[in-house]
Residue frames as qw, qx, qy, qz and C-alpha x, y, z in Angstrom:
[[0.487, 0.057, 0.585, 0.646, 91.88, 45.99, 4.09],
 [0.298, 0.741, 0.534, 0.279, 88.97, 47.97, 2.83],
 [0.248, -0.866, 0.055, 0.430, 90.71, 51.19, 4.85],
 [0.471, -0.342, 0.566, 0.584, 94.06, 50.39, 2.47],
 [0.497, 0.441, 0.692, 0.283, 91.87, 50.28, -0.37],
 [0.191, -0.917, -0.341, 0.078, 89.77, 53.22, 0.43],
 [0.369, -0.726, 0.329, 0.479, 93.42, 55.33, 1.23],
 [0.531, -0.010, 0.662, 0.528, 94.88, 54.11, -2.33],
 [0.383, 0.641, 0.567, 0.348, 92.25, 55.28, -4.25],
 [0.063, -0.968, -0.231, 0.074, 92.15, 58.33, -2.72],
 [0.439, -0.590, 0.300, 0.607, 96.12, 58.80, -3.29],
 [0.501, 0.268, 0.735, 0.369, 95.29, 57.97, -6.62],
 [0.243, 0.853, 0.425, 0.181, 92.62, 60.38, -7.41],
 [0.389, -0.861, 0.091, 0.313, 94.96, 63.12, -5.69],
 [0.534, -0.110, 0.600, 0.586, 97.91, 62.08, -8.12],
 [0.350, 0.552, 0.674, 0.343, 95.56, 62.48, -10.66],
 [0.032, 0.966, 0.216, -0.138, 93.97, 66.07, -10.14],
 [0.351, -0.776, 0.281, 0.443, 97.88, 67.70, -9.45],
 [0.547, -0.037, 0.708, 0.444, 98.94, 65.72, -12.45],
 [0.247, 0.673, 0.596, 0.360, 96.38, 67.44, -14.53],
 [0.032, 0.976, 0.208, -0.058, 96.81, 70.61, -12.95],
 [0.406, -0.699, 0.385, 0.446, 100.17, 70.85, -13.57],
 [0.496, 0.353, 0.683, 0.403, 99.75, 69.77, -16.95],
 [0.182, 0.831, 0.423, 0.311, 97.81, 73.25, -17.66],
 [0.319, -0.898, -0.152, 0.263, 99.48, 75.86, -15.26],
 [0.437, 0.863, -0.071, 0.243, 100.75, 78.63, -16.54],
 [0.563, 0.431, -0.397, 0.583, 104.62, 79.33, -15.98],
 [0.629, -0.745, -0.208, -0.073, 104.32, 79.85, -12.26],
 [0.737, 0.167, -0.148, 0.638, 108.62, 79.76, -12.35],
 [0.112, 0.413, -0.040, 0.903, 108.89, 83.83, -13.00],
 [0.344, -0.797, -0.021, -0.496, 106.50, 84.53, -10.32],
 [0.793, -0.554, -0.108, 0.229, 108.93, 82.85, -7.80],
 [0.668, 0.073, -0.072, 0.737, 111.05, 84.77, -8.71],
 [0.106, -0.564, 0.037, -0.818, 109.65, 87.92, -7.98],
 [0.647, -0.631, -0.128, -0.409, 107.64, 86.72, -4.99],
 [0.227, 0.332, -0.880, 0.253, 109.99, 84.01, -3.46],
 [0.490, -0.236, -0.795, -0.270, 108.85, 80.96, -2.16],
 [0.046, -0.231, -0.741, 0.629, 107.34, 81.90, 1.16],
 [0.344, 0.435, 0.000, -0.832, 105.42, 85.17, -0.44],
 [0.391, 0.019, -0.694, -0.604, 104.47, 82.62, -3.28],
 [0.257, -0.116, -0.906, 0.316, 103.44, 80.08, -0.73],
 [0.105, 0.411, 0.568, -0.705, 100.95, 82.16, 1.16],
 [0.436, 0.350, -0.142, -0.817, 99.46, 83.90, -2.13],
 [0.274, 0.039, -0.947, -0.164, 98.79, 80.07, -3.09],
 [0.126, -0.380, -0.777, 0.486, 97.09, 79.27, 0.33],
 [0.170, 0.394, 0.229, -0.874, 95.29, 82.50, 0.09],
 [0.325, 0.226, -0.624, -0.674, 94.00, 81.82, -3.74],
 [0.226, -0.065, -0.971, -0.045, 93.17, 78.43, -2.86],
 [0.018, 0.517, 0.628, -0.581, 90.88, 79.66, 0.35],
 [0.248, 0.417, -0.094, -0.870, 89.57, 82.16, -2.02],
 [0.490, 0.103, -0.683, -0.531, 88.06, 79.50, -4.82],
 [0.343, -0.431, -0.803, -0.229, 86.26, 77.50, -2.54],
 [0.331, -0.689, -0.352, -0.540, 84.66, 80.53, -0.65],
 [0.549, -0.244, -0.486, 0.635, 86.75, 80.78, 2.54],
 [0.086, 0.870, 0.209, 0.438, 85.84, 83.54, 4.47],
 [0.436, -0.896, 0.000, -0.088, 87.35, 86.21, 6.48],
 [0.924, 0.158, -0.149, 0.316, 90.83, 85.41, 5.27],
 [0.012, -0.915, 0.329, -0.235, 94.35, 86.78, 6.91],
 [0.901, 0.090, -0.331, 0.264, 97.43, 86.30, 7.41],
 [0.575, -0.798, 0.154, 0.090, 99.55, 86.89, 11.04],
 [0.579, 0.560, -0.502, 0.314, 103.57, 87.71, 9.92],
 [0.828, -0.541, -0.149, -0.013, 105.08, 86.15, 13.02],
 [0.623, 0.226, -0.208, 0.719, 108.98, 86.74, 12.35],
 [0.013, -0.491, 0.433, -0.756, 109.10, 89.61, 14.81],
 [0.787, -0.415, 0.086, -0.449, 107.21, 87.39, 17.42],
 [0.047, 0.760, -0.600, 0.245, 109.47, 86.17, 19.27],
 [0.561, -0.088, 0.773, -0.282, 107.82, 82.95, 21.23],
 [0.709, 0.334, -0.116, -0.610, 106.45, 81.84, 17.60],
 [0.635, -0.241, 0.724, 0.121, 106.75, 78.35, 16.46],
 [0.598, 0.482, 0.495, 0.406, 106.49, 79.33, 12.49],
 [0.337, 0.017, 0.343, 0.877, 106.91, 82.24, 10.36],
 [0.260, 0.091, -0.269, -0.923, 103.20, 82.70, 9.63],
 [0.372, 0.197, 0.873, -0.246, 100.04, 81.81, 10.27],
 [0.312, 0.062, -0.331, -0.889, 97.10, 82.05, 7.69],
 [0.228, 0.413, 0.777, -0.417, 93.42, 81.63, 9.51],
 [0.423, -0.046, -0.458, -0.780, 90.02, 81.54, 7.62],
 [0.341, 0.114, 0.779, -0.514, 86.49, 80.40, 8.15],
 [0.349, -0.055, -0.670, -0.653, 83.62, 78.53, 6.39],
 [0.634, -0.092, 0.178, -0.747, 80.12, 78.58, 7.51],
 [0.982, -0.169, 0.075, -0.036, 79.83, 73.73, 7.35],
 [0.594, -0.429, 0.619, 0.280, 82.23, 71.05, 7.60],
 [0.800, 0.257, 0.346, 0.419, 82.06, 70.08, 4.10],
 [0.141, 0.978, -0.010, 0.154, 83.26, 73.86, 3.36],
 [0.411, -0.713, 0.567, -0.022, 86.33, 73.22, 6.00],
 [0.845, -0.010, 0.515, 0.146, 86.92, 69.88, 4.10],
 [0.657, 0.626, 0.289, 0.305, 87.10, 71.74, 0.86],
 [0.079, 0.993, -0.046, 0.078, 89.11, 74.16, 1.52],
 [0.676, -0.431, 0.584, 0.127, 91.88, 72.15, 3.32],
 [0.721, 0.328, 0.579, 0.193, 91.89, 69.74, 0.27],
 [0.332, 0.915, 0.082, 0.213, 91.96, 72.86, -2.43],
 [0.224, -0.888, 0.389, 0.101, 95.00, 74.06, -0.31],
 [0.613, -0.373, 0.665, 0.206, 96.88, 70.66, -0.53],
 [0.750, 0.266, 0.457, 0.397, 96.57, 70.24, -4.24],
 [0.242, 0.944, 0.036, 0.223, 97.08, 73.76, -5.26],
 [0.037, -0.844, 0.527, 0.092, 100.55, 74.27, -3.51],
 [0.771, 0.015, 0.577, 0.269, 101.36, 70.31, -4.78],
 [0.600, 0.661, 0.353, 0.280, 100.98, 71.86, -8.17],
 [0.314, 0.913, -0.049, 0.257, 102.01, 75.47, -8.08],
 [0.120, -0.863, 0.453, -0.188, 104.84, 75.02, -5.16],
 [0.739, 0.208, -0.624, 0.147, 105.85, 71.51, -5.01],
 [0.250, -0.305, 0.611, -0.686, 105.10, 71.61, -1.06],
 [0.502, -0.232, -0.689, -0.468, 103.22, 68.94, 0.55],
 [0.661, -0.643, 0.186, -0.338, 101.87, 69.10, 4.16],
 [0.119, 0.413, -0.789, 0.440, 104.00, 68.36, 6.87],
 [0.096, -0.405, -0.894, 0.164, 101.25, 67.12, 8.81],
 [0.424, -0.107, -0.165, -0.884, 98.12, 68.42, 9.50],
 [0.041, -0.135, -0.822, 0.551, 95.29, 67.71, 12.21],
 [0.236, 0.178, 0.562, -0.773, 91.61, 67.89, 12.22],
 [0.375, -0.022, -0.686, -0.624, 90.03, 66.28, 9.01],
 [0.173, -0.269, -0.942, 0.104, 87.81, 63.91, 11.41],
 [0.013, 0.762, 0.563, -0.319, 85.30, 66.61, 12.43],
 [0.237, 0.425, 0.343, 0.804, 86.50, 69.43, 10.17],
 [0.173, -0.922, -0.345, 0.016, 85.54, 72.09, 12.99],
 [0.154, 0.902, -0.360, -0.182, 88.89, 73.61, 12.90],
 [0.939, 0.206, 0.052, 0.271, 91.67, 71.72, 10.62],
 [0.228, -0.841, 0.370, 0.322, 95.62, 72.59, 10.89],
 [0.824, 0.498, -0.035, 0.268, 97.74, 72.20, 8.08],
 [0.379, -0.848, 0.227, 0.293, 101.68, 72.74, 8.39],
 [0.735, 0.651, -0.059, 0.182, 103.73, 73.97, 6.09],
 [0.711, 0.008, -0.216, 0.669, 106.83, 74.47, 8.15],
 [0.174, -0.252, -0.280, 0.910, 107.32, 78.06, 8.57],
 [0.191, -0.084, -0.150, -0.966, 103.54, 78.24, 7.61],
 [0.073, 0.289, 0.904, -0.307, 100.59, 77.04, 9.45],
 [0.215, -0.084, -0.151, -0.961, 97.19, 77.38, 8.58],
 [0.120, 0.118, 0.776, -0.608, 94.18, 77.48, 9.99],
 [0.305, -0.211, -0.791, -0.486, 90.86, 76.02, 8.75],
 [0.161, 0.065, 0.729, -0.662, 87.65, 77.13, 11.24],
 [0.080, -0.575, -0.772, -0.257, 84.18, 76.57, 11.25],
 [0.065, -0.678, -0.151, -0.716, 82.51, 80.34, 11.96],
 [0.752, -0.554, -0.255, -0.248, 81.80, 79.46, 15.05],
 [0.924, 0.015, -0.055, 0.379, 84.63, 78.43, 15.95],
 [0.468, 0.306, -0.141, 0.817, 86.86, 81.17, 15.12],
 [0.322, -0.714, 0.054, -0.620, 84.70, 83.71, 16.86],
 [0.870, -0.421, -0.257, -0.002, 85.29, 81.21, 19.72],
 [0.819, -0.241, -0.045, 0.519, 88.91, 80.65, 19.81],
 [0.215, -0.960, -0.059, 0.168, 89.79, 84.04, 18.92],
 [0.864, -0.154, 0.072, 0.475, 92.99, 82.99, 17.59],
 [0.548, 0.343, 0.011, 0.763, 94.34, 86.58, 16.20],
 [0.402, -0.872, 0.049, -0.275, 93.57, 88.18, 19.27],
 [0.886, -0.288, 0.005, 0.363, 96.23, 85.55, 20.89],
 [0.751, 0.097, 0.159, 0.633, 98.49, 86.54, 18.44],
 [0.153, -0.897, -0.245, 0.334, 98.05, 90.85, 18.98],
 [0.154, -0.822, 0.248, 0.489, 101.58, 91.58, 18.39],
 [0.559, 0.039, 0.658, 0.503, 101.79, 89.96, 14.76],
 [0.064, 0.427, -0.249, -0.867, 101.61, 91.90, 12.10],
 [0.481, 0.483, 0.702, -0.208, 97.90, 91.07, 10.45],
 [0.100, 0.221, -0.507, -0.827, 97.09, 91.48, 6.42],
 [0.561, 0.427, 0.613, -0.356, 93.20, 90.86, 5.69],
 [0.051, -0.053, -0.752, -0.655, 91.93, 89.74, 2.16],
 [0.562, 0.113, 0.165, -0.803, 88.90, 91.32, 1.23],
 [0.587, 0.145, 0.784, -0.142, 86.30, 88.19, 0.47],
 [0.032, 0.019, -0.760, -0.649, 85.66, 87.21, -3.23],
 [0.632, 0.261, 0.104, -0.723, 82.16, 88.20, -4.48]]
């Protein structure tokens, strides 16, 4: 029971935050309309990794990859786990608020060395530093078209 408890509160507090940021955010409407909601979607994700110090951010367009199983991937890295914990988290209430999207699922919160989040035709990837230099993952992907964000001072 204490797990159920423990899960509640936390849906709770989570309610709370989105509830409050969506209370303040600024007309976010007009920029879907200029961006549309994928291109909003990713500049979310990207923002989000930006505010709690993600580094080495980019994003892999995958629509001319042919064997892909999404649209887009968008891979970053943070130097601990509570960094990879916060960043994850920061993603999921920031597109609750600004895109009304909530993870589809999403895989690796128990050790927070690399965490997947899916947004349908956007996946994103959450590494520890270590990690990414490891797995290498936009080497895999070669023939996607790659956009780097420079790192927030």
């Amino acid at each position: 029971m204490a797990v159920k408890k423990e899960t509640t509160k936390g849906a709770a507090s989570l309610k709370k935050r989105v509830a409050a940021k969506k209370a303040t955010a600024v007309k976010e409407e007009k920029v879907v309309e200029i961006l549309g909601p994928t291109e909003l979607a990713i500049k979310t994700i990207v923002e989000a990794i930006q505010d709690k110090k993600g580094k080495n951010v980019c994003t892999l367009d995958l629509t001319n990859v042919g064997t892909s199983i999404c649209d887009h991937f968008v891979v970053c890295n943070a130097d601990s786990t509570p960094a990879v914990l916060a960043i994850a988290d920061n993603i999921e209430e920031e597109m609750l608020v600004k895109c009304n999207t909530k993870v589809l699922r999403q895989q690796g919160k128990e050790n927070a060395f690399w965490i997947i989040m899916d947004y349908s035709d956007i996946v994103v990837h959450i590494f520890q530093t270590e990690y990414r230099e490891f797995y290498r993952l936009e080497d895999l992907w070669a023939d996607a078209e790659k956009k780097v964000y420079e790192d927030e001072e």
